[in-house]
DRENGU-998542 format. One record per residue (C-alpha): residue in three letters; z, x, y. Coordinates in Angstrom, 3 decimals, m for minus. Layout:
{site "ALA" {Z X Y}}
...
This chain:
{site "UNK" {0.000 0.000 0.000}}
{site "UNK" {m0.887 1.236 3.191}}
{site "UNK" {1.245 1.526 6.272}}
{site "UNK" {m0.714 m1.135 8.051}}
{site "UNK" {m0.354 m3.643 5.436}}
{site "UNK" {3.244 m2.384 5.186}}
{site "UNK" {3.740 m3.732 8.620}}
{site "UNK" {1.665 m6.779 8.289}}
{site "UNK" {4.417 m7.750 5.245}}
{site "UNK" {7.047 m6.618 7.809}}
{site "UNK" {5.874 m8.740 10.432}}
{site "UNK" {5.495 m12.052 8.261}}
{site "UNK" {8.810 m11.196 6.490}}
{site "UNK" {10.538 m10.725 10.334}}
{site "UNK" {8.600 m14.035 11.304}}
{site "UNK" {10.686 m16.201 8.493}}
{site "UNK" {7.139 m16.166 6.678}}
{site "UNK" {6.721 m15.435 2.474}}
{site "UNK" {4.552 m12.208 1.874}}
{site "UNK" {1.496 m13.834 0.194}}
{site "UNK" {m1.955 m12.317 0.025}}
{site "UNK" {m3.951 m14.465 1.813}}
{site "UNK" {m1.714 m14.254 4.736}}
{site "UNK" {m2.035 m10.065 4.569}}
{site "UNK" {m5.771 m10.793 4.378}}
{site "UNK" {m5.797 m13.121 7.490}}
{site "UNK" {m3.779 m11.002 9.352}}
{site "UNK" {m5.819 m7.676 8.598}}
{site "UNK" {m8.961 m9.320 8.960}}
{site "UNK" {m7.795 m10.147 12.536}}
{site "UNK" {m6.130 m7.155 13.305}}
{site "UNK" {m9.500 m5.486 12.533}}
{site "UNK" {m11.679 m8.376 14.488}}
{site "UNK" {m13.310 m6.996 18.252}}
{site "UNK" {m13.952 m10.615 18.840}}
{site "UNK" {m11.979 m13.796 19.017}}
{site "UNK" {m13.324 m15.681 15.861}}
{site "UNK" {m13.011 m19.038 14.806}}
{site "UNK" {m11.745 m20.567 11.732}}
{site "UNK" {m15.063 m20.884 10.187}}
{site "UNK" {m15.513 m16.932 10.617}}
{site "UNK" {m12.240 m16.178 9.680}}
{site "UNK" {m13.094 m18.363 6.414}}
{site "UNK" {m16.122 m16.183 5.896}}
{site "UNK" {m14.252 m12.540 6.558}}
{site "UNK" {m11.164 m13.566 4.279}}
{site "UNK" {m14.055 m14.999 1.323}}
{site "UNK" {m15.928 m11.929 1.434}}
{site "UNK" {m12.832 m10.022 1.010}}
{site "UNK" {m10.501 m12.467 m1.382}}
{site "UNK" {m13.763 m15.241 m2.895}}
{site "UNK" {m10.492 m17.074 m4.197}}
{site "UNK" {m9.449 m18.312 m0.794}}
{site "UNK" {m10.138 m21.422 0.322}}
{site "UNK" {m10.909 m22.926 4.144}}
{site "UNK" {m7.833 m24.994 3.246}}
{site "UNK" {m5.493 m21.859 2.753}}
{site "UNK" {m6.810 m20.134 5.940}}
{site "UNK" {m6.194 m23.061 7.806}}
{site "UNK" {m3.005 m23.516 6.828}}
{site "UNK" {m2.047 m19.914 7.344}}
{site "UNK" {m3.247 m19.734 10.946}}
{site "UNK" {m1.431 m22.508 11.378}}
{site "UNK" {2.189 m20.952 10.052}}
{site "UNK" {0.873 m17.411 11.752}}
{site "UNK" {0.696 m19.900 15.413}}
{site "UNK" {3.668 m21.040 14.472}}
{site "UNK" {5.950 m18.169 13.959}}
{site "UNK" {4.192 m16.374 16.862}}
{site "UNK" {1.941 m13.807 15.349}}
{site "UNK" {m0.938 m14.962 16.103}}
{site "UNK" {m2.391 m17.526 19.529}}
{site "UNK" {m4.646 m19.842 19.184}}
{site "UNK" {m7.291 m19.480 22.290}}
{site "UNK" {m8.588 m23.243 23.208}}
{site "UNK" {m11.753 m23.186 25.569}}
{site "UNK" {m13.799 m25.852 26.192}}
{site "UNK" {m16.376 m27.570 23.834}}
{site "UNK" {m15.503 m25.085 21.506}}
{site "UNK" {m13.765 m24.371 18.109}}
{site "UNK" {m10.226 m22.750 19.074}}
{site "UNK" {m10.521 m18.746 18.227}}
{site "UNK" {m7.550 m16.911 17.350}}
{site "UNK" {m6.041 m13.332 18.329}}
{site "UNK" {m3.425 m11.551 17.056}}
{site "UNK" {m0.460 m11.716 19.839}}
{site "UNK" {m1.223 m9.277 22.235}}
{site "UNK" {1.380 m6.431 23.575}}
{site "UNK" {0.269 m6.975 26.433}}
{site "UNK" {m0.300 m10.045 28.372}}
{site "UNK" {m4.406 m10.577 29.310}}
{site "UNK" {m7.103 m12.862 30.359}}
{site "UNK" {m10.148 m14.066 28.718}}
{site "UNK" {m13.902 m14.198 30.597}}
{site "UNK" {m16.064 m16.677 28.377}}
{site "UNK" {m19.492 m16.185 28.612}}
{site "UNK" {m21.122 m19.440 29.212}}
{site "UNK" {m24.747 m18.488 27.836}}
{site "UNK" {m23.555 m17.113 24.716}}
{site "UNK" {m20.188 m17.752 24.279}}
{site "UNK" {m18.753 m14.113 23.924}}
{site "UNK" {m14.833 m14.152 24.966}}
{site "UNK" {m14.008 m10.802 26.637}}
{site "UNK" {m10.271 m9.213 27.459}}
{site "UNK" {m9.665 m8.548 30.436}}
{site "UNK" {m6.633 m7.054 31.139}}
{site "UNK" {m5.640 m5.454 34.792}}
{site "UNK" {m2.107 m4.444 36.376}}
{site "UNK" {m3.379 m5.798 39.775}}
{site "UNK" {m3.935 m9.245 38.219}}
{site "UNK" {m0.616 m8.898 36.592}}
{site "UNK" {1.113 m7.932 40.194}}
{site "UNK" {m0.597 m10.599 42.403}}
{site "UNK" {0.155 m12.945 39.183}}
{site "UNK" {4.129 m12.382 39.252}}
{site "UNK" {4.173 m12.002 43.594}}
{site "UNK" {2.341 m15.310 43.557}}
{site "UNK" {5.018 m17.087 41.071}}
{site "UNK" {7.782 m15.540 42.506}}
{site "UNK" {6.967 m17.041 46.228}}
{site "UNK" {7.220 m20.295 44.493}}
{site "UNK" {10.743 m19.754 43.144}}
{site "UNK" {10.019 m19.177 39.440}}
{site "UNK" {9.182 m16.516 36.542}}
{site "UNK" {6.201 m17.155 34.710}}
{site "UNK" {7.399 m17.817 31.218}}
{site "UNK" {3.160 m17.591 29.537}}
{site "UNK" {0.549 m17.945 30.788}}
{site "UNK" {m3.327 m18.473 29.748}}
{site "UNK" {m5.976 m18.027 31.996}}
{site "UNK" {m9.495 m18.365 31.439}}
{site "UNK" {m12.819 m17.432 33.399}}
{site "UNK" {m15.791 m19.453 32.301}}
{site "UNK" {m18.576 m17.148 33.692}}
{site "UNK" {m22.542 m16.630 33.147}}
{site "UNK" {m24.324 m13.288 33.803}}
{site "UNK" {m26.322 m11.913 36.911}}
{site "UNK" {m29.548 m11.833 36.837}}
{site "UNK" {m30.678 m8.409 37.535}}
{site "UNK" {m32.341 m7.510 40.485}}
């Protein structure tokens, strides 16, 4: 067993969770994902690595991962909810309205003018989610 997958048992055991296979699959798969995928492509990435799991068990582990805070669910509009491992680090997400690529963006001056903004008002920001629908230049 690897170190990585050590953790990932770690992480589900700290969470409350049982250490079951398919959840170590989910939870590599999207440790090791550069894009936000859906439940349909996390179906397809855990198949092609387990061909015993079913949409049913992925489902339902995303579902227990949500709950027990491993993982967010990202909800944009018109479109299946994608799913990230939680971040260290709080961030935003840019959606590309053309092709529907979800980009990170993370930036301590967003962060700063975030927490000034909320603090002017008289609270703390307890989450937060924010999400830039955005379509590409054209170039000139």
């Amino acid at each position: 067993m690897t170190a990585v997958s050590t953790d990932f048992a770690q992480a589900l055991r700290d969470a409350g969770l049982r250490v079951t296979q398919q959840r170590m699959i989910v939870m590599s798969v999207l440790m090791e994902s550069e894009d936000h995928p859906n439940a349909d492509e996390l179906f397809a990435r855990t198949k092609a690595i387990d061909g015993s799991v079913s949409f049913a068990t992925v489902y339902r582990t995303l579902s227990a991962l949500e709950e027990a805070g491993l993982i967010r669910k990202l909800s944009f509009e018109h479109e299946p909810a994608r799913f990230e491992v939680t971040p260290a680090a709080e961030h935003d997400h840019l959606v590309d309205v053309d092709t529907g690529e979800v980009i990170e963006i993370e930036s301590a001056e967003i962060e700063r003018l975030r927490r000034e903004l909320v603090e002017r008002l008289g609270y703390e920001i307890i989450s937060h989610n924010t999400l830039i629908r955005a379509r590409k230049k054209p170039r000139s």
